[in-house]
C-alpha positions in Angstrom: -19.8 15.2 -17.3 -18.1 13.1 -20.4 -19.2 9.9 -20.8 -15.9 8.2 -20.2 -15.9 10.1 -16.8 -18.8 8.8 -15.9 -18.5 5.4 -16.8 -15.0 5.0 -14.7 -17.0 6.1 -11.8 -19.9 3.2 -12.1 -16.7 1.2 -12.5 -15.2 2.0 -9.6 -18.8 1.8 -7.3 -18.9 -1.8 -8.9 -15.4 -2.1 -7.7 -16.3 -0.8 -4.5 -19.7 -2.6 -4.0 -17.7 -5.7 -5.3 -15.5 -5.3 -1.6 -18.3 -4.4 0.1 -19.7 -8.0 0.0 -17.7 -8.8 1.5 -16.6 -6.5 4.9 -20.3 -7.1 6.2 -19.1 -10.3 7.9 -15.5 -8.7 9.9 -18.3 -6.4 12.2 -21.2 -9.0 12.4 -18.7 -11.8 13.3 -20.1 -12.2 16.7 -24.0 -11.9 16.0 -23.4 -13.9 12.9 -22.1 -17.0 14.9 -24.4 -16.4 17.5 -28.1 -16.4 15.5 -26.3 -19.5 13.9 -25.0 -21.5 16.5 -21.9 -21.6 15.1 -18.2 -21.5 16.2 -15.6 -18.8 15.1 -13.6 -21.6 14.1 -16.6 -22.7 11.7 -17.2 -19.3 10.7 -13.3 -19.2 10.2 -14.0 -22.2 7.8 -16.0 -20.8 5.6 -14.0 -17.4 5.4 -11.0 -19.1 4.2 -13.2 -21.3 2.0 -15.2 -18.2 0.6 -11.6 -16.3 -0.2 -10.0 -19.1 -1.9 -13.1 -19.2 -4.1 -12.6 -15.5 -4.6 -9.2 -15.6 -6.0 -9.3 -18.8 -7.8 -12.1 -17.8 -9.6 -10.7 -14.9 -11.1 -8.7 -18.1 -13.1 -12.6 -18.5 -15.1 -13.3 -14.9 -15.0 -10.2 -13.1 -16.5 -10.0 -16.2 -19.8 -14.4 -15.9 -20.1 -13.9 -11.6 -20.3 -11.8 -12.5 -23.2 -14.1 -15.0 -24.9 -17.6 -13.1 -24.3 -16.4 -9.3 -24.1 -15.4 -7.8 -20.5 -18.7 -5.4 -20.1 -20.7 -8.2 -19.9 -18.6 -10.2 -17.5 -18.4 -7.5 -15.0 -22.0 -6.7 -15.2 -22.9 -11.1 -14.7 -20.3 -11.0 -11.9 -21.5 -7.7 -10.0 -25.1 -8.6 -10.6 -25.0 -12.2 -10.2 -22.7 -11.8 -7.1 -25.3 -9.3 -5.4 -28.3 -11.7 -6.2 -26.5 -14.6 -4.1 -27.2 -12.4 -0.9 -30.8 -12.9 -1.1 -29.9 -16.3 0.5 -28.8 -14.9 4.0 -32.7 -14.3 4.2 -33.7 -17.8 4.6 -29.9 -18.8 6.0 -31.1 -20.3 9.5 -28.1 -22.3 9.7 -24.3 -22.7 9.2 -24.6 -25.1 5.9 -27.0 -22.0 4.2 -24.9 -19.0 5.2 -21.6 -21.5 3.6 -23.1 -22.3 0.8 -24.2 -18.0 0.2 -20.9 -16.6 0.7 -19.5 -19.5 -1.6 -22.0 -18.8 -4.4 -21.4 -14.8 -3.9 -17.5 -14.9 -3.9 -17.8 -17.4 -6.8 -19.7 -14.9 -8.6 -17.6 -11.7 -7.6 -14.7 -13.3 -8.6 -15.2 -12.8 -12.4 -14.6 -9.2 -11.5 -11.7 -8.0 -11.0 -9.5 -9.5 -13.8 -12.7 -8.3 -16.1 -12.5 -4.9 -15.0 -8.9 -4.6 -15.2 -9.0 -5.6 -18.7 -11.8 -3.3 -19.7 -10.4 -0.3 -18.0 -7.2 -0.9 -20.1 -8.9 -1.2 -23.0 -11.2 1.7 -22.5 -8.5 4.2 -21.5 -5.5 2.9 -23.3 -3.9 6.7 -23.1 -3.9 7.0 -19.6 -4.4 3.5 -17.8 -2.6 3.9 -15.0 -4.6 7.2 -13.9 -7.6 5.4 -14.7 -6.4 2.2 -12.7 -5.9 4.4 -9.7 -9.4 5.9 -9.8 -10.7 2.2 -9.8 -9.2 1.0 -7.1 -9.3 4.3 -4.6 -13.3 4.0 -5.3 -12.1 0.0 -4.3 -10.9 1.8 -1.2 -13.3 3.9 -0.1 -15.6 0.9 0.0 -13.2 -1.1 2.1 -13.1 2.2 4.9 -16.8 3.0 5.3 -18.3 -0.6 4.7 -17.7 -2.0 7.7 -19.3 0.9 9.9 -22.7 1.0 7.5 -22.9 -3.1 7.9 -22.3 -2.6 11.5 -25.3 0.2 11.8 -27.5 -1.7 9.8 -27.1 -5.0 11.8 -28.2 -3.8 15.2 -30.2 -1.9 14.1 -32.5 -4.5 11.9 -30.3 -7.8 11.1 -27.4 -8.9 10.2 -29.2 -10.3 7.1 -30.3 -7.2 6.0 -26.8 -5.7 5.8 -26.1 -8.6 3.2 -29.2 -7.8 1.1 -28.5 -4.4 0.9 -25.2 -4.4 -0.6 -26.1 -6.9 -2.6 -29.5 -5.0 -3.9 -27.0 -2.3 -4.8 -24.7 -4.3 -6.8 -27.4 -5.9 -8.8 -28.5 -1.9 -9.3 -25.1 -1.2 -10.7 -24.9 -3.7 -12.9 -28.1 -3.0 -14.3 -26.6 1.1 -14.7 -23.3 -0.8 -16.0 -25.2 -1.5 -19.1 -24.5 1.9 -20.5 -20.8 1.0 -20.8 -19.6 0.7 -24.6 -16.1 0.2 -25.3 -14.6 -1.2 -28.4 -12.6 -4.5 -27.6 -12.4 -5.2 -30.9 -13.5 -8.8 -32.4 -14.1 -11.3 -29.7 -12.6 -14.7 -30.8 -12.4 -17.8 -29.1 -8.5 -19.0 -28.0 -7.1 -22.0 -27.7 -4.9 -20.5 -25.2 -4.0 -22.0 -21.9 -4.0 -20.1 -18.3 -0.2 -19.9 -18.8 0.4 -19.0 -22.1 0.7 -15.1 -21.2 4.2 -15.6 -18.9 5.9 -16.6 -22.9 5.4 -13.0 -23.3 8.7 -11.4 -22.0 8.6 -9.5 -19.0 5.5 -11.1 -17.6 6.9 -14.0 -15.7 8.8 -11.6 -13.2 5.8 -9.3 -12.8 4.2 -12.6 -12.0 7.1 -13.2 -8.7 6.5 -9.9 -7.7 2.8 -10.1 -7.3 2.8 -13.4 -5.4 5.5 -12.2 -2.9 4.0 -8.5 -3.0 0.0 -11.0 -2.1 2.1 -12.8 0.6 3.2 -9.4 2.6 -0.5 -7.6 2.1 -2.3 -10.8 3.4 -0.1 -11.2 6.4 0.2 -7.7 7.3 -3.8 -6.9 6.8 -4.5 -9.2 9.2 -2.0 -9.5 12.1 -1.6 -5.7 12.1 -4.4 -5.0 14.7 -3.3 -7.7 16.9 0.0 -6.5 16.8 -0.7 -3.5 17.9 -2.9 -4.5 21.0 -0.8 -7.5 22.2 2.7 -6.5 21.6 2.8 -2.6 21.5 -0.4 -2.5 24.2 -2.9 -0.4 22.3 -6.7 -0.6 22.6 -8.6 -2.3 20.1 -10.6 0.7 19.2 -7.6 2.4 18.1 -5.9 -0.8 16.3 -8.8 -1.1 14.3 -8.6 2.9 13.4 -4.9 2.6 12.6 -6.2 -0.3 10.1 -9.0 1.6 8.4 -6.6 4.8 8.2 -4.0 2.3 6.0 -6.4 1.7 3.6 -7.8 5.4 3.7 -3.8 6.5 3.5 -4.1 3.8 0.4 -6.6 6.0 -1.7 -4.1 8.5 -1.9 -1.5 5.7 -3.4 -3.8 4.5 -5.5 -4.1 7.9 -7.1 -0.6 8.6 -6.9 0.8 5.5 -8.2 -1.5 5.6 -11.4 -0.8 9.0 -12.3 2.9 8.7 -11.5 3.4 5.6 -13.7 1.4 7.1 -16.6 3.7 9.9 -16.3 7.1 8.4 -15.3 6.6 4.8 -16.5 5.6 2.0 -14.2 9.0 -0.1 -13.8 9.9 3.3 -11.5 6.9 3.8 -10.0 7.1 0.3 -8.6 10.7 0.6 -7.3 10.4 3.6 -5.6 6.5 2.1 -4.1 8.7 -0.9 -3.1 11.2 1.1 -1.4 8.5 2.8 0.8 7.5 -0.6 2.1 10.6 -1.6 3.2 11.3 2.2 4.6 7.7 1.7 5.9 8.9 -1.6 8.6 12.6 -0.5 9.2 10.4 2.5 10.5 7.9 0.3 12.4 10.4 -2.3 13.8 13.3 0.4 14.9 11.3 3.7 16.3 9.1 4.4 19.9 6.1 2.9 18.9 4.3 6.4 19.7 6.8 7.4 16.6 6.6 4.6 14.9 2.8 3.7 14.2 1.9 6.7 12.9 4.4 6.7 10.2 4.0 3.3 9.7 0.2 3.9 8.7 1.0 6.6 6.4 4.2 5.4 4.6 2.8 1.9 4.0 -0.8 2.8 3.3 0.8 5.0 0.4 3.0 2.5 -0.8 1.3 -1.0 -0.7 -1.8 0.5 -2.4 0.6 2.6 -4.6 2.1 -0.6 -6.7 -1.1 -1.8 -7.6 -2.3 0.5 -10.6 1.7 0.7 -11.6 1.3 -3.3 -11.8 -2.1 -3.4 -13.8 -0.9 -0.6 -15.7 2.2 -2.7 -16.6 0.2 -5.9 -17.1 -1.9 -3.6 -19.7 1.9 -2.6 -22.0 2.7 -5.7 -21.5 -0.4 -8.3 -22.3 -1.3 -8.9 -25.7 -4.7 -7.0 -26.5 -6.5 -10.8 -27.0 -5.0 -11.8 -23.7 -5.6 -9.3 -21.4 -8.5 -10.5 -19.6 -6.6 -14.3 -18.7 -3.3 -12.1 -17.8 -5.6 -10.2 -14.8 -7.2 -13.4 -14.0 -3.9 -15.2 -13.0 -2.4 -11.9 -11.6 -5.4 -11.3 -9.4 -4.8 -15.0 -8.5 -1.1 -15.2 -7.6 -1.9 -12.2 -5.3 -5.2 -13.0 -3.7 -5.3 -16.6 -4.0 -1.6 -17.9 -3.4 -0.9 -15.0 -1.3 -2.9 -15.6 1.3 -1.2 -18.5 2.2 1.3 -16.0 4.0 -1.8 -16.1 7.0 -1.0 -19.4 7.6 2.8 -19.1 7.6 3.0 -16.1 9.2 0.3 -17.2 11.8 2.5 -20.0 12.9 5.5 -17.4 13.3 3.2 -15.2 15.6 2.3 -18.7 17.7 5.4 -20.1 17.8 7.8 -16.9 18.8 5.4 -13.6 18.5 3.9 -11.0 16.7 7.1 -9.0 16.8 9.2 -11.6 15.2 6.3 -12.2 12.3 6.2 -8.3 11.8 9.9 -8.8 11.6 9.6 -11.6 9.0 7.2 -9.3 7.0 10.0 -6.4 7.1 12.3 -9.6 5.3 9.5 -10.6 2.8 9.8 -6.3 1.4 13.3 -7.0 1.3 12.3 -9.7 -1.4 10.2 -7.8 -2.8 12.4 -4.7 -3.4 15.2 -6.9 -5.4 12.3 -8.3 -7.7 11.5 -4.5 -8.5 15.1 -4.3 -8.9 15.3 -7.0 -11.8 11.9 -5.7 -13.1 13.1 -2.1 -13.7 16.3 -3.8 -15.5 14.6 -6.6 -17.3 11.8 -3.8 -18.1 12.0 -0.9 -20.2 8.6 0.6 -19.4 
């Protein structure tokens, strides 16, 4: 196996194990609060607390990548990150387990801007197939995670589901070290986190990634309850319909790479666009028997779709000595800003129901599908 082959697919197990960290607590929610003595509306808490942390900090992560080379980033942040769950072991009470998952997502958030940068500058001939192979490995994490964390904590402990992810991301940053890429001379900027949006093009990119954060958010976490309290399926098979989204998404993330590689990204990420808007009219306006099926497969495709075509973009459009602040404040206006849309679209769901927020997430890929209208104009990639 070439050695660029095999380096893409550590990559993508960081990427993966990065996740992972993660989608131990969704499954353990229950025995987590309960062995702590904690409410869900604590627990809550600190969830929202610990992904904050994780997008903001891609802000420090993306600008540092650029300063003291991406490889070793990554490999501090997946390590370092991994390390943190050797906390949970002695975490006998809410203020412990806090103070872990802040110190892990702190940690793991240096990655993603880093590795975004590095894959670009690794595989500057074919980012956007290369980006899709990063983040389907991403993917594949996110699917199977939840059910190995699950096994593992009835079977031993909850804690031990932590460790063991996190043994394996300090084992994968150790194997990262292998990684050599030429990123050129490091020098120090003076440049600030905004700096990047002067370059033309960017600053639209930028709309589209907030509004695109807003609809993922909103959508990954309301869709289950949608299904079981407005269109009266079980819980079992509302959580299935979610995991098949993002399994349905490793097939767009592979898609959307290759097809902006060989197509150009400003088209790839009108026509991904248009299949989330085709995605709710079909959710909102079909039998629900119809209607949920297609949902899953049309929207799992597209939403994961765009997101290689974006980095890939980023990549054309980012000057070389910029690249790793560029992913930090993209990765931010999705993850971090973004999830606001929880809030807004939570008090939608309370105040009228889950039908009318799923109907104000069908308006939001309205938005969304003009701002890939001006980028494709404005664009000429």
């Amino acid at each position: 196996m070439k050695k660029d082959t095999v380096d893409l697919l550590v990559l993508g197990i960081a990427h993966s194990l990065n996740h992972s960290l993660f989608l131990v607590l969704p499954p353990l929610l229950g025995n987590i609060a309960d062995d702590l003595g904690a409410s869900l509306t604590t627990i809550g808490l600190i969830s929202t607390i610990t992904f904050l942390t994780y997008g903001t900090g891609a802000l420090i992560g993306g600008p540092l990548s650029d300063r003291l080379g991406s490889v070793k980033v990554a490999r501090i942040s997946i390590g370092l990150g991994g390390l943190m769950s050797l906390i949970f072991l002695v975490a006998n009470n809410v203020y412990l387990f806090g103070a872990g998952m802040f110190l892990m997502a702190l940690w793991a958030s240096f990655y993603h801007p880093t590795a975004n940068g590095l894959i670009a500058k690794a595989f500057p001939e074919n980012t956007g197939s290369s980006m899709g192979i990063h983040n389907a490995a991403g993917n594949f994490g996110q699917v199977f995670t939840p059910t190995v964390a699950f096994l593992l904590g009835i079977t031993f402990s909850w804690r031990i589901s932590f460790v063991f992810f996190g043994l394996l991301s300090v084992g994968t940053s150790i194997f990262m070290n292998r990684i050599k890429v030429d990123e050129g001379e490091i020098q120090k900027s003076d440049k600030t986190y905004f700096d990047f949006i002067k370059t033309p093009g960017l600053w639209i990119v930028l709309l589209y990634n907030v509004v695109v954060g807003f609809l993922f958010r909103s959508v990954d976490l309301f869709f289950p309850s949608f299904l079981s309290t407005d269109l009266q399926y079980t819980g079992g098979i509302a959580a299935f319909a979610n995991s098949m989204i993002l399994f349905f998404g490793v097939l767009g993330q592979l898609l959307g790479g290759r097809g902006s590689d060989r197509v150009g990204p400003t088209k790839v990420l009108l026509i991904t666009t248009a299949g989330m808007v085709a995605s709710f009219a079909l959710l909102m306006f079909l039998p629900a028997s119809i209607a949920v099926p297609l949902f899953v497969v049309v929207y799992g495709i597209s939403m994961f779709g765009h997101q290689p075509t974006v980095t890939n973009l980023v990549s054309q459009l980012s000057p070389r000595n910029m690249m790793g602040l560029a992913y930090g404040v993209m990765f931010f206006s999705a993850f971090g800003i973004g999830s606001l849309s929880t809030t807004v679209i939570g008090w939608v769901a309370d105040n009228y129901s889950l039908t009318a927020a799923f109907w104000a997430n069908g308006a939001t890929s309205l938005i969304l599908l003009v701002v890939a209208l001006v980028i494709r104009v404005k664009i000429k990639k």
